[in-house]
Backbone as CSV, one residue per row, in Angstrom:
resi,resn,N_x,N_y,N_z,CA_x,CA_y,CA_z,C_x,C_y,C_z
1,UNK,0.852,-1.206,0.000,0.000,0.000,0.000,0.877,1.242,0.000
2,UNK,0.208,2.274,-0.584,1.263,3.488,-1.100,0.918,4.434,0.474
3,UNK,2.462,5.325,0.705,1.879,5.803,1.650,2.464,7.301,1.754
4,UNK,1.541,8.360,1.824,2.283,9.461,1.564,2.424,10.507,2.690
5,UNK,2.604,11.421,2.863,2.801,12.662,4.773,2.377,13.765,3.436
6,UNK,1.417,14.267,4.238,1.397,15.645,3.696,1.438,16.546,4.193
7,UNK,1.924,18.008,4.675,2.113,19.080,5.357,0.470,19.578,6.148
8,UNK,0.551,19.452,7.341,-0.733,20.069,7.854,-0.762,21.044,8.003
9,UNK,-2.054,21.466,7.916,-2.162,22.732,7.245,-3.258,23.368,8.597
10,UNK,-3.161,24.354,9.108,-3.627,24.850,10.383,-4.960,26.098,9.645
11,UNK,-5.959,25.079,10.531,-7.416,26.127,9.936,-7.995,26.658,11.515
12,UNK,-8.748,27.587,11.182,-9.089,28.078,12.436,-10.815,27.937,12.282
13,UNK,-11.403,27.894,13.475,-12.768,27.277,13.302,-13.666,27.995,13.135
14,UNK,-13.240,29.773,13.153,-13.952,30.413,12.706,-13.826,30.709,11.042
15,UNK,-13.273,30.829,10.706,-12.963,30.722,8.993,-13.342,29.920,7.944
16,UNK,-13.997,30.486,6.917,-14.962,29.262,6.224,-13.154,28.433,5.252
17,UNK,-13.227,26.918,5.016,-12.403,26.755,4.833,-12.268,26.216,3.558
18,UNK,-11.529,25.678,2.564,-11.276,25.619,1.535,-10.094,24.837,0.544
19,UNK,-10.510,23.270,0.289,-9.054,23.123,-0.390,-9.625,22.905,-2.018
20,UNK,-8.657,22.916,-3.211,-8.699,22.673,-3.768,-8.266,21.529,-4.840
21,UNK,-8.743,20.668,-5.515,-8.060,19.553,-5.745,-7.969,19.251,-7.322
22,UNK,-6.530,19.083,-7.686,-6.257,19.471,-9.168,-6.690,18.116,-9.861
23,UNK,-6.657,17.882,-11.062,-6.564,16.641,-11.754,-5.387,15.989,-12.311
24,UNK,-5.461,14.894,-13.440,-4.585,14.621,-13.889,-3.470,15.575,-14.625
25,UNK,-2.380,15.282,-14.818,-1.437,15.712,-15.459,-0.923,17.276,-15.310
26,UNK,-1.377,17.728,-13.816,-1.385,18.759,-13.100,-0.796,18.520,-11.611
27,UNK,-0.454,19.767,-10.902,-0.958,19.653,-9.595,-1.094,20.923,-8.853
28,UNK,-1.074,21.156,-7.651,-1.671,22.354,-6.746,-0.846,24.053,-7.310
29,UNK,-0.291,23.958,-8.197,0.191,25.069,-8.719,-0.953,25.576,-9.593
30,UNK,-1.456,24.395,-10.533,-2.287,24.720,-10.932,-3.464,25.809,-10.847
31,UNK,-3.453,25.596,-9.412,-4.926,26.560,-8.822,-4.568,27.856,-7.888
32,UNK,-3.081,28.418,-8.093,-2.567,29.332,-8.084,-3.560,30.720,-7.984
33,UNK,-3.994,30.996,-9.149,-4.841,32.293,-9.176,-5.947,31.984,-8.850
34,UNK,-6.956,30.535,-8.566,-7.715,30.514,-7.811,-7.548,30.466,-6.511
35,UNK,-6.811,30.121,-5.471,-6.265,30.331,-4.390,-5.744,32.379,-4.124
36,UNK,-5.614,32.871,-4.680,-5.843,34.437,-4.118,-6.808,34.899,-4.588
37,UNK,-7.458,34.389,-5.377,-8.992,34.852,-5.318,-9.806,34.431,-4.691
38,UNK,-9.710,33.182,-4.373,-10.613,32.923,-2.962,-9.865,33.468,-1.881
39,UNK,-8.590,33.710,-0.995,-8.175,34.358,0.042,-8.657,35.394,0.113
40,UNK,-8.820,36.532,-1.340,-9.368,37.905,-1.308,-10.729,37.874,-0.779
41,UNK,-11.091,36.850,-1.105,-12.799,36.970,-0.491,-13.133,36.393,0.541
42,UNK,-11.665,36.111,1.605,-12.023,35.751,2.727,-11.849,34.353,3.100
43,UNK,-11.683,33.174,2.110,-11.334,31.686,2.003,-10.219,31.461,3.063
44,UNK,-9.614,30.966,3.658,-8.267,30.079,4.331,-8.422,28.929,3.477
45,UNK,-7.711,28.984,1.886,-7.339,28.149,1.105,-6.217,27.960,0.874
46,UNK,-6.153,26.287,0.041,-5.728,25.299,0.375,-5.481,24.550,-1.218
47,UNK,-4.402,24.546,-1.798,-4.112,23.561,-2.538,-3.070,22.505,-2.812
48,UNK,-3.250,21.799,-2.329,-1.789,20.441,-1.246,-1.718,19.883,-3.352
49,UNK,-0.835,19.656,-3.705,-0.285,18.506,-4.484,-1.059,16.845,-4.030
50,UNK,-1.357,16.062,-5.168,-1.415,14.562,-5.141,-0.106,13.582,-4.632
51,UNK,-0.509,12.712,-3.712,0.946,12.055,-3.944,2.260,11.975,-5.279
52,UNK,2.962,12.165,-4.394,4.309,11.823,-5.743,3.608,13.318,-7.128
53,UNK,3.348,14.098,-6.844,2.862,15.425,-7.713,3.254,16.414,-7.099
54,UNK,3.714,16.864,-5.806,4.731,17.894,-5.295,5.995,18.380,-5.886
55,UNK,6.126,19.969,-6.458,7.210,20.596,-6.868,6.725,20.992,-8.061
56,UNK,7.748,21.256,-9.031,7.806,21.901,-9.715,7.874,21.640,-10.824
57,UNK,6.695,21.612,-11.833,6.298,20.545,-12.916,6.971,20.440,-13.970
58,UNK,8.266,21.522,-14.178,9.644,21.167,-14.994,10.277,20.323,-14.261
59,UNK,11.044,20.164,-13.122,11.716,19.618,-12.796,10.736,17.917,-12.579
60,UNK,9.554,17.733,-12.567,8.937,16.486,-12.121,9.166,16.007,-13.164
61,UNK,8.713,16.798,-14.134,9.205,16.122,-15.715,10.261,15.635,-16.293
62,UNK,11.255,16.342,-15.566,12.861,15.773,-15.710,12.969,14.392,-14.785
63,UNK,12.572,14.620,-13.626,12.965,13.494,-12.396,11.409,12.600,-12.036
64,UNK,11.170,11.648,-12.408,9.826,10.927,-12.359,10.119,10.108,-11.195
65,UNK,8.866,10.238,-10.001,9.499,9.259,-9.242,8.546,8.048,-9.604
66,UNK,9.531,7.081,-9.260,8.918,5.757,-9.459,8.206,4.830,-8.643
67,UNK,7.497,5.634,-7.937,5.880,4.937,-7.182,5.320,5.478,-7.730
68,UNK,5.469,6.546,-8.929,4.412,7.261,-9.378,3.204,6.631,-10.635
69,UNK,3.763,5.368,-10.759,2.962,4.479,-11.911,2.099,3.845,-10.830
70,UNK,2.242,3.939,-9.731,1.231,3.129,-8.994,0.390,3.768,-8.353
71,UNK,-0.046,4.538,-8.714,-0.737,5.474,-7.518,-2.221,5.044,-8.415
72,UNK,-3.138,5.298,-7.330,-4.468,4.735,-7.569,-5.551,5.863,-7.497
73,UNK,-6.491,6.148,-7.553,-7.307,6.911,-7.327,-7.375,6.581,-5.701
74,UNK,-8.276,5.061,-5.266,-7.905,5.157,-3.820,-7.043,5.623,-2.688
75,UNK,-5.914,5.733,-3.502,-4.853,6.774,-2.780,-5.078,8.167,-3.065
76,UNK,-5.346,8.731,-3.776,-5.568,10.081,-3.634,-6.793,10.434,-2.921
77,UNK,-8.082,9.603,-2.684,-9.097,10.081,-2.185,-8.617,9.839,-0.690
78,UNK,-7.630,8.941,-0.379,-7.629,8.520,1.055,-6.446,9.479,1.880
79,UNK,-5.696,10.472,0.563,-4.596,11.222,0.659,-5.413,12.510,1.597
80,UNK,-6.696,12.814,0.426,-7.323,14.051,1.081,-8.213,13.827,2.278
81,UNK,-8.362,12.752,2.423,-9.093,12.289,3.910,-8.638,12.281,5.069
82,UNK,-7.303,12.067,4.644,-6.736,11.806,5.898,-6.211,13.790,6.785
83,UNK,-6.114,14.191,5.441,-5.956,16.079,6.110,-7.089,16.414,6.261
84,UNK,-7.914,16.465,5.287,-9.535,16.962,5.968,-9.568,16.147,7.753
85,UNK,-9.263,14.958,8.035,-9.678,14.548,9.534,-8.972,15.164,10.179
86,UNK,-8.069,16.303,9.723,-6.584,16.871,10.775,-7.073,18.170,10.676
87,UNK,-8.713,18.478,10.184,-8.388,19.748,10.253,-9.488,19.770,11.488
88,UNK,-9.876,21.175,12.022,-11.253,21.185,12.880,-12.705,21.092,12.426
89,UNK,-12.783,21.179,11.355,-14.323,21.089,11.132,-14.158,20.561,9.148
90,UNK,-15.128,20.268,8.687,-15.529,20.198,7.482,-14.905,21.530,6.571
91,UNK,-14.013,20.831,4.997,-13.933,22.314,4.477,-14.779,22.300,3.325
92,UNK,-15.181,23.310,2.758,-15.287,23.210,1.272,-14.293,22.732,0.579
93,UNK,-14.744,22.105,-0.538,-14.011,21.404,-1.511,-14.204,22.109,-3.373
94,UNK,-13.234,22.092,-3.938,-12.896,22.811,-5.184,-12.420,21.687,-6.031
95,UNK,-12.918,20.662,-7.072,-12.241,20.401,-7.847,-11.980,19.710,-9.571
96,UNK,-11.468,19.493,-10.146,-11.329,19.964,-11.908,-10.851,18.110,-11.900
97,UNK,-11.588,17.935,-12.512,-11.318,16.888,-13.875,-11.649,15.244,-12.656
98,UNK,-10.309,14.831,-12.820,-10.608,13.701,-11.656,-10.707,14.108,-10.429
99,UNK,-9.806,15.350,-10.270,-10.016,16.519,-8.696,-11.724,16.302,-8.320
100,UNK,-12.373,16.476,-9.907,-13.898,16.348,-9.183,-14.537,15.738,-9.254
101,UNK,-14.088,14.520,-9.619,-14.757,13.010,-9.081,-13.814,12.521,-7.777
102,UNK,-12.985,13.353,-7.542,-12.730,13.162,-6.028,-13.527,13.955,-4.875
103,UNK,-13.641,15.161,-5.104,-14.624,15.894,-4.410,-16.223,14.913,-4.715
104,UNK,-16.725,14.748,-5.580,-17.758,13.702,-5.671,-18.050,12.613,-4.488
105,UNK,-16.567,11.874,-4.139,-16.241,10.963,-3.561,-16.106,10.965,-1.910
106,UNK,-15.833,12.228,-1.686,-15.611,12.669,-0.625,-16.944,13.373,-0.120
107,UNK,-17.692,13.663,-1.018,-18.775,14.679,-0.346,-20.147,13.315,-0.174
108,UNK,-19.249,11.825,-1.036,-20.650,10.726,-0.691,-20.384,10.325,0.760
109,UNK,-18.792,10.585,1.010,-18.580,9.920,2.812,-19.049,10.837,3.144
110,UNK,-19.216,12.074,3.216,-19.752,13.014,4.363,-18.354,13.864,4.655
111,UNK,-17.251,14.122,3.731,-16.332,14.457,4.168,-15.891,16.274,3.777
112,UNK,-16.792,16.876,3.302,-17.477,17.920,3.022,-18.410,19.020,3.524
113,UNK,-18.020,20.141,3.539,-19.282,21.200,3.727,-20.279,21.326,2.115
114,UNK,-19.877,21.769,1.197,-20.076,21.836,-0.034,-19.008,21.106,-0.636
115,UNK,-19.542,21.274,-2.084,-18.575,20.665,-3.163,-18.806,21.576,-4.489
116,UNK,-17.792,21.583,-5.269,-17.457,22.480,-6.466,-16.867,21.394,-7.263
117,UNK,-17.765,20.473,-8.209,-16.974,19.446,-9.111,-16.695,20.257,-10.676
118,UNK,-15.549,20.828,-11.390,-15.388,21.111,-12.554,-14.917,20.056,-13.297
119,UNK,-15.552,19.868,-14.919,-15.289,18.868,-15.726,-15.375,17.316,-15.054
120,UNK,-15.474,16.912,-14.451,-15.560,15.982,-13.368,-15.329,14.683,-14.160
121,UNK,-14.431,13.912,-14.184,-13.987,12.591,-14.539,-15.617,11.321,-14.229
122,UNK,-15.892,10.623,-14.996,-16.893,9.973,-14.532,-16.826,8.790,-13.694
123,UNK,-17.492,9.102,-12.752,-17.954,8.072,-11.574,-17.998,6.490,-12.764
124,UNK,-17.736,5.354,-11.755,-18.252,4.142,-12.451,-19.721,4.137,-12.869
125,UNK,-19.703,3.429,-13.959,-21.037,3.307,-14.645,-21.155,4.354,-15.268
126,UNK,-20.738,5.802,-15.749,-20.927,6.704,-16.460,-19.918,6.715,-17.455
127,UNK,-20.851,6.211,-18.569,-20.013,6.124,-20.060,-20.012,7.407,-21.011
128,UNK,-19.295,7.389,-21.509,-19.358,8.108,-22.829,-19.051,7.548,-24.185
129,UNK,-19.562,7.485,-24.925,-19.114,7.159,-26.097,-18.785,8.234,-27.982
130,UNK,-18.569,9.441,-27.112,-17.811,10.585,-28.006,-16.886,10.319,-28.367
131,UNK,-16.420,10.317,-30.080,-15.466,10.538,-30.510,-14.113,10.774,-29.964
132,UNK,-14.684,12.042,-29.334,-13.401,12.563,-28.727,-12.666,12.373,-27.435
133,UNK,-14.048,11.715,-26.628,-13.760,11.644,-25.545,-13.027,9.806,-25.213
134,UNK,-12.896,9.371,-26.234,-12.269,8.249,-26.359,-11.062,8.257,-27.250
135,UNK,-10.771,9.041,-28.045,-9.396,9.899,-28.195,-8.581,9.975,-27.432
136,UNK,-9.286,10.991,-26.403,-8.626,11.927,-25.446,-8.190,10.975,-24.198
137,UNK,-8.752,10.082,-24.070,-8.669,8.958,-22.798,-8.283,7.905,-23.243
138,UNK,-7.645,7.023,-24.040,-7.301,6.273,-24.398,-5.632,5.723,-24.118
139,UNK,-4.638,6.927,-24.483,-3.422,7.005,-24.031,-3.192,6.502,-22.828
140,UNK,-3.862,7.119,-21.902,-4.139,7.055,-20.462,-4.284,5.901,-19.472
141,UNK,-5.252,5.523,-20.190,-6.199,4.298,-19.837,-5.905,3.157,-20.424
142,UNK,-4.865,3.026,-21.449,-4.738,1.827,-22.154,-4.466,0.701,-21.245
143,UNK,-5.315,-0.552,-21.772,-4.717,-1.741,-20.818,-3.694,-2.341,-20.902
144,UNK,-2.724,-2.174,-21.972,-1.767,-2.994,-22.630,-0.760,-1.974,-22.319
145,UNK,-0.554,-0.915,-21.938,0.961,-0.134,-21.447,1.507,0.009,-20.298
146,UNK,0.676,-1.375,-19.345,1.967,-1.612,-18.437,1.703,-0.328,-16.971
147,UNK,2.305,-0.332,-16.090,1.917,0.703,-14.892,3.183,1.392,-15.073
148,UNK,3.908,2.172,-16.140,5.065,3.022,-16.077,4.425,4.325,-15.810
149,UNK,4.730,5.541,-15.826,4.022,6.710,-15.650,3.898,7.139,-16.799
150,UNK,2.742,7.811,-17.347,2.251,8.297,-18.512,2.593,9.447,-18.791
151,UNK,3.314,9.797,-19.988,3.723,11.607,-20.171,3.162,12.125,-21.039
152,UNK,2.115,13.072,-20.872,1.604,14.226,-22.037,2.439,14.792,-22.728
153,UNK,1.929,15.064,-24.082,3.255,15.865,-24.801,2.281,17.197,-25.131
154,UNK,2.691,18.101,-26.022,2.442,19.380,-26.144,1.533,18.985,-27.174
155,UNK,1.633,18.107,-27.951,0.336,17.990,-28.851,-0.697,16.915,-28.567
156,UNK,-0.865,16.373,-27.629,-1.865,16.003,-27.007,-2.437,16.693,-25.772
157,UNK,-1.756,17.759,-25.634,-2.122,18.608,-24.572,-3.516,19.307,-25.265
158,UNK,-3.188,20.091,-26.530,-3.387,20.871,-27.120,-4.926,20.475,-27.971
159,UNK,-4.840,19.217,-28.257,-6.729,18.118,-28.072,-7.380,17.892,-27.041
160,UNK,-6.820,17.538,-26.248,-7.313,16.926,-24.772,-7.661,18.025,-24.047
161,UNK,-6.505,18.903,-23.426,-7.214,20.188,-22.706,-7.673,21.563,-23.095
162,UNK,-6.679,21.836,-24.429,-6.842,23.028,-25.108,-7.276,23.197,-26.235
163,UNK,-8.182,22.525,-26.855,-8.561,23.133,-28.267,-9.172,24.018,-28.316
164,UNK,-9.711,25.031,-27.491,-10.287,25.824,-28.172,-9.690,26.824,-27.827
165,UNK,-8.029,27.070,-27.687,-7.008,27.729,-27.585,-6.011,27.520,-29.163
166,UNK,-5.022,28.478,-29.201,-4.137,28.616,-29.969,-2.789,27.832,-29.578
167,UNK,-2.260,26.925,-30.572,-1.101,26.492,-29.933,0.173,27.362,-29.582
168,UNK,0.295,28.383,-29.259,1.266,28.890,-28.780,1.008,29.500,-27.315
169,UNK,-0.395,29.297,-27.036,-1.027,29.594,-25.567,-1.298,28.097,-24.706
170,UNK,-1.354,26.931,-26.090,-1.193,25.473,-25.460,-0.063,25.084,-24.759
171,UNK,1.118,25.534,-25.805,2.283,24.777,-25.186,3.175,25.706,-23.980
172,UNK,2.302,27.037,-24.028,2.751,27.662,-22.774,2.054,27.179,-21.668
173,UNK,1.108,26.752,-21.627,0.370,25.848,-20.762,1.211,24.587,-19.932
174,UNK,1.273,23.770,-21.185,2.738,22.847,-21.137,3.879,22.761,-19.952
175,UNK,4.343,24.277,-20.542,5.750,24.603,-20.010,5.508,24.457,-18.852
176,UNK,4.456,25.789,-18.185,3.853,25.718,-16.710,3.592,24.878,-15.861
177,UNK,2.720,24.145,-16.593,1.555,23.277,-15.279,2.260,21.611,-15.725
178,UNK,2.270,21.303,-16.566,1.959,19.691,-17.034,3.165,18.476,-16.278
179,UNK,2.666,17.679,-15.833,3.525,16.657,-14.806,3.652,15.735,-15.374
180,UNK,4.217,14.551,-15.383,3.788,13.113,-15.440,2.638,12.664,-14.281
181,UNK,1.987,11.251,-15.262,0.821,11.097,-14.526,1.050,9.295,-14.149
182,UNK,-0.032,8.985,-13.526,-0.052,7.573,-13.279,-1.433,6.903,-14.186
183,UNK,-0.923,6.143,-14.756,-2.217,5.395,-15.594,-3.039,5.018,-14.675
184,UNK,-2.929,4.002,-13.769,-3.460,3.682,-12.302,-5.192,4.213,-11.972
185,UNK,-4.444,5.914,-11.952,-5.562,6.850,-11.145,-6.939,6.841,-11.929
186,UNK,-6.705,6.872,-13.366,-7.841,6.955,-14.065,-8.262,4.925,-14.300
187,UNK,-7.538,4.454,-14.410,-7.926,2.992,-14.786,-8.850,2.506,-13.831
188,UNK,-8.491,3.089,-12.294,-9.175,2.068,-11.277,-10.463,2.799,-10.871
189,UNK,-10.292,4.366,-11.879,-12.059,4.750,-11.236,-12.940,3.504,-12.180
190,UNK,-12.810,3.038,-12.703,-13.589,2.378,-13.471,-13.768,0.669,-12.674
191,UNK,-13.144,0.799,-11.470,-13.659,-0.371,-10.762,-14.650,0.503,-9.379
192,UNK,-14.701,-0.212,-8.229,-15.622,0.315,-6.989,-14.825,1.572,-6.477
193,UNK,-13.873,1.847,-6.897,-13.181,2.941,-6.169,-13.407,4.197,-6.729
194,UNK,-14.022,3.890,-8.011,-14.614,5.275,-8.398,-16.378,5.166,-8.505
195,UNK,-16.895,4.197,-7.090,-18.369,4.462,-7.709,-18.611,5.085,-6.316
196,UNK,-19.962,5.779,-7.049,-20.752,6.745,-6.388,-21.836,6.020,-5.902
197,UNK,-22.661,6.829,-4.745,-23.685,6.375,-4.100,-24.955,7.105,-4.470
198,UNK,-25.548,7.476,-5.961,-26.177,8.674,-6.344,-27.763,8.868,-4.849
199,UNK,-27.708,7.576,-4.348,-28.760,7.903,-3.730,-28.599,8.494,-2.170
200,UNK,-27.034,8.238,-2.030,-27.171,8.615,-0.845,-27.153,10.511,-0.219
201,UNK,-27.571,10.775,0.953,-27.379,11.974,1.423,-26.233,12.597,0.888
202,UNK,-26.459,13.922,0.942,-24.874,14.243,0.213,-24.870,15.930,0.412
203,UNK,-23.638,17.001,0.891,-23.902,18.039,0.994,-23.904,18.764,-0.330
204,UNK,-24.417,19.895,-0.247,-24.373,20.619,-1.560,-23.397,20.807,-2.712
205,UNK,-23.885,20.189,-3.472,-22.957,19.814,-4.952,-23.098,20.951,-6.197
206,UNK,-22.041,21.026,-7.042,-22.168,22.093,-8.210,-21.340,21.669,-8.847
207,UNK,-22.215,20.956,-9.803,-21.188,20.520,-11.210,-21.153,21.690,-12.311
208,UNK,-19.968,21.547,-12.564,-19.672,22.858,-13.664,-19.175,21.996,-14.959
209,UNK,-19.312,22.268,-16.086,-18.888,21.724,-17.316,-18.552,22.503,-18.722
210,UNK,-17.613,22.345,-19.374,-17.677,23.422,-20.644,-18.222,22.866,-21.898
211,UNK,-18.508,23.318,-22.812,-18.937,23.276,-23.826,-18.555,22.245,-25.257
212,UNK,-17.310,22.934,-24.763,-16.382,22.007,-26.053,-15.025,21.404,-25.483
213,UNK,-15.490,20.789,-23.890,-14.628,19.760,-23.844,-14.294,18.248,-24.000
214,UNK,-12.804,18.225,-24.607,-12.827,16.774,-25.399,-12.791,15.745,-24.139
215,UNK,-11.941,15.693,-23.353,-11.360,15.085,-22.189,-12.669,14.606,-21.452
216,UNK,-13.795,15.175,-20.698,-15.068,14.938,-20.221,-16.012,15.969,-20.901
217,UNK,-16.694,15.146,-21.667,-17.476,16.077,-23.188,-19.148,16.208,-21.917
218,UNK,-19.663,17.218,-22.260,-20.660,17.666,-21.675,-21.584,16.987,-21.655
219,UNK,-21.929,16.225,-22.598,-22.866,15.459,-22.223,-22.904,14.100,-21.644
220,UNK,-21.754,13.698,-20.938,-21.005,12.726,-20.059,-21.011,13.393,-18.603
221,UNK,-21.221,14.876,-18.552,-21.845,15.355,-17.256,-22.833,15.627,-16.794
222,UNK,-23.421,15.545,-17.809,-25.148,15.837,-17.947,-25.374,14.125,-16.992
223,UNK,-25.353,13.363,-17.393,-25.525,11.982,-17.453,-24.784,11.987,-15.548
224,UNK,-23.550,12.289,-15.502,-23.201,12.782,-14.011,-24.113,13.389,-13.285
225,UNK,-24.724,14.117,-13.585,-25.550,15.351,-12.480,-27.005,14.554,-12.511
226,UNK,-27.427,14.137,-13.670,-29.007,13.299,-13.616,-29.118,12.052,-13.122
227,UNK,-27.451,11.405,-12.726,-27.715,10.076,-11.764,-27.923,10.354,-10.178
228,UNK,-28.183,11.376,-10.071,-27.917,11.774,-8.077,-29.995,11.910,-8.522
229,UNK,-29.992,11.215,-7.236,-30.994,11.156,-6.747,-31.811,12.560,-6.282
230,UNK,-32.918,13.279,-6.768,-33.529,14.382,-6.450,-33.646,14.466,-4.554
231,UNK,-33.535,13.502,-4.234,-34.213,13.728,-2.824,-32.575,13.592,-1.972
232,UNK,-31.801,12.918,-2.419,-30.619,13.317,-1.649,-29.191,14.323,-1.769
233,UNK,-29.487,15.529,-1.868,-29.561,16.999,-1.516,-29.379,17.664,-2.561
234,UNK,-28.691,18.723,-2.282,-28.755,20.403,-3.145,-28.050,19.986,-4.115
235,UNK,-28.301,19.808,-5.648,-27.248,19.228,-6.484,-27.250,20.431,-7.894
236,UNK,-26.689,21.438,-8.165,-26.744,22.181,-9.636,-25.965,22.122,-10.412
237,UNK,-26.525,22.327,-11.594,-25.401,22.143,-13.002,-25.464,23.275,-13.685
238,UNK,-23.922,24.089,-14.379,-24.075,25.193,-14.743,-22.964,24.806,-15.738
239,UNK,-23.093,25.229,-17.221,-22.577,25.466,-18.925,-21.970,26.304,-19.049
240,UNK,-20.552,26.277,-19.256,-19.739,27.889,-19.217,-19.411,27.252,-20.872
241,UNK,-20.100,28.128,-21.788,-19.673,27.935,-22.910,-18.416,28.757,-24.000
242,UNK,-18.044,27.652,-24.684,-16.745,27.844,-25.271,-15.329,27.556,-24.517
243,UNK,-15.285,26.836,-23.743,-14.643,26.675,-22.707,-13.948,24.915,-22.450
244,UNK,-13.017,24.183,-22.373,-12.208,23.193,-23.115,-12.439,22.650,-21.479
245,UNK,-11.141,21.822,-21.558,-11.006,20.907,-20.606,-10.003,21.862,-19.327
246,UNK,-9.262,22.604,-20.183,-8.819,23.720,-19.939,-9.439,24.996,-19.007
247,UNK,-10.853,24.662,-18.687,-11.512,25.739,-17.960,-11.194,26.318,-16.755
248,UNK,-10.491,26.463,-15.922,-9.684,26.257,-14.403,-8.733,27.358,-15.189
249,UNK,-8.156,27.514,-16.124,-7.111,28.065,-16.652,-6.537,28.819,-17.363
250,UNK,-7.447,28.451,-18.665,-7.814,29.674,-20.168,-8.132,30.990,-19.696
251,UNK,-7.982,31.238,-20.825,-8.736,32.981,-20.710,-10.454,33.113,-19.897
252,UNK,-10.629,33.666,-19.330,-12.148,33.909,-18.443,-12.142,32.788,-17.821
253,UNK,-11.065,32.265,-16.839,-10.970,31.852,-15.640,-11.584,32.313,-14.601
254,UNK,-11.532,33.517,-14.463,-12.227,34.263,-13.578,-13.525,34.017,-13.608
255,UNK,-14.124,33.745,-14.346,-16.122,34.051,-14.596,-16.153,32.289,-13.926
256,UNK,-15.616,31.728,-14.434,-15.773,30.084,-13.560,-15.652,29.949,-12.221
257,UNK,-14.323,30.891,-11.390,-14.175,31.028,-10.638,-14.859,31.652,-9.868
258,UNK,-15.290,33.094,-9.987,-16.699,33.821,-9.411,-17.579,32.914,-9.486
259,UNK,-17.615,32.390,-10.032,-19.028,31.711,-9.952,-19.014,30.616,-9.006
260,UNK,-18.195,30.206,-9.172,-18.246,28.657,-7.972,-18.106,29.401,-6.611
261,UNK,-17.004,30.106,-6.268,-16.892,30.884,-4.697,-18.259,31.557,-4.686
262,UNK,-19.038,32.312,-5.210,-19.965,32.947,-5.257,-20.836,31.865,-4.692
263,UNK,-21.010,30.712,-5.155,-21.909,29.226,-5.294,-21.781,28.824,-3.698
264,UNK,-20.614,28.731,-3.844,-20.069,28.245,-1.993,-20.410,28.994,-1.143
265,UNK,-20.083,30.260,-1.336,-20.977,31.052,-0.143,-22.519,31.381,0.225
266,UNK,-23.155,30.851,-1.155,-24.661,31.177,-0.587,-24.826,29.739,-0.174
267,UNK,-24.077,28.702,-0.458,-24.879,26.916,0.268,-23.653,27.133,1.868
């Protein structure tokens, strides 16, 4: 079993609280300018790195560590469980791609005040069968390549998270944010470790989705948000159109972002 220490992080019990949780082929740098925009409005936020995803996503790219093909989704949901129990109370949760089928996951234990799922990786049993979205996931997910760590390149970046960007704003993307990943994390949501309880109780949820993303195509979230049960709690879905897989990041970041902190503070 994989086992990781993560830096505790000191919340105070009057302060509404806040982490955020990145997805694949990313990590907590990522959410950089969302993290002082929620502090400006008062947040004590929070964006910790995934196991073996700490530092600095040039240098991770140079130096791969090698538990990093094994990492599971179960380890990352059990990564953020174990700091949420270290903190004093329930925080809000923030998160993009598999980030928000981890927030999903966490808000079915009860491990949540609210939840903010963007692009949200699908729970077991939620298929898609888009073109693109079997493109875009395929590399990833293949069964036949073995548990080495998986590396994005600049032109699969540029389908998968950014098309409806220019490639010279893709591969600056690239430079910035992009890590090596673990095949693992996405393979095993597709056993019990990525299923959901649509019927059970659950605190207030907000799935967000874009328009023209290839990676989790919109109507693979639609299908997400209409399996939760009406009677077990506050669940909304909101369309930021023109907007990629890339949404957390592109240009009018901000309008996604207002909107979800905005979201969190009235639930």
């Amino acid at each position: 079993m994989l086992t990781y220490e993560f830096e505790r992080v000191s919340m105070s019990e009057n302060v509404m609280d806040l982490i955020f949780v990145h997805g694949m082929y990313l990590n907590g740098s990522s959410w950089q300018p969302w993290l002082e925009k929620a502090r400006a409005l008062g947040f004590l936020a929070t964006a910790p790195s995934w196991p073996f995803h700490e530092g600095e996503p040039q240098a991770l790219r140079r130096n791969v560590d090698p538990s990093l093909g094994k990492l599971r989704f179960r380890e990352v949901v059990d990564y953020y469980k174990r700091l949420i129990d270290s903190l004093p109370m329930r925080p809000n949760l923030i998160g993009h791609s598999i980030g928000g089928l981890v927030v999903q996951k966490l808000l079915n234990e009860g491990y949540a005040k609210a939840g903010v799922a963007i692009s949200s990786a699908p729970p077991q049993g939620i298929i898609s069968f888009s073109p693109h979205f079997l493109r875009a996931n395929f590399p990833h997910a293949n069964p036949l390549a073995g548990n080495k760590p998986v590396f994005m390149t600049p032109q699969r970046l540029h389908y998968t998270f950014c098309n409806t960007m220019g490639r010279e704003s893709s591969n600056w993307a690239f430079d910035k944010y992009v890590v090596p990943e673990s095949r693992n994390v996405p393979r095993s949501t597709l056993t019990k470790q990525g299923k959901i309880n649509f019927r059970a109780q659950h605190a207030p949820l907000l799935l967000i989705a874009g328009d023209a993303d290839h990676l989790t195509p919109l109507s693979m979230i639609k299908k997400n948000a209409k399996a939760y049960e009406d009677s077990a709690g506050i669940l909304e879905f909101k369309i930021f159109k023109g907007r990629s897989h890339f949404i957390c990041n592109q240009d009018g970041w901000e309008e996604v972002a207002d909107f979800a902190l905005d979201w969190l503070k009235a639930n």
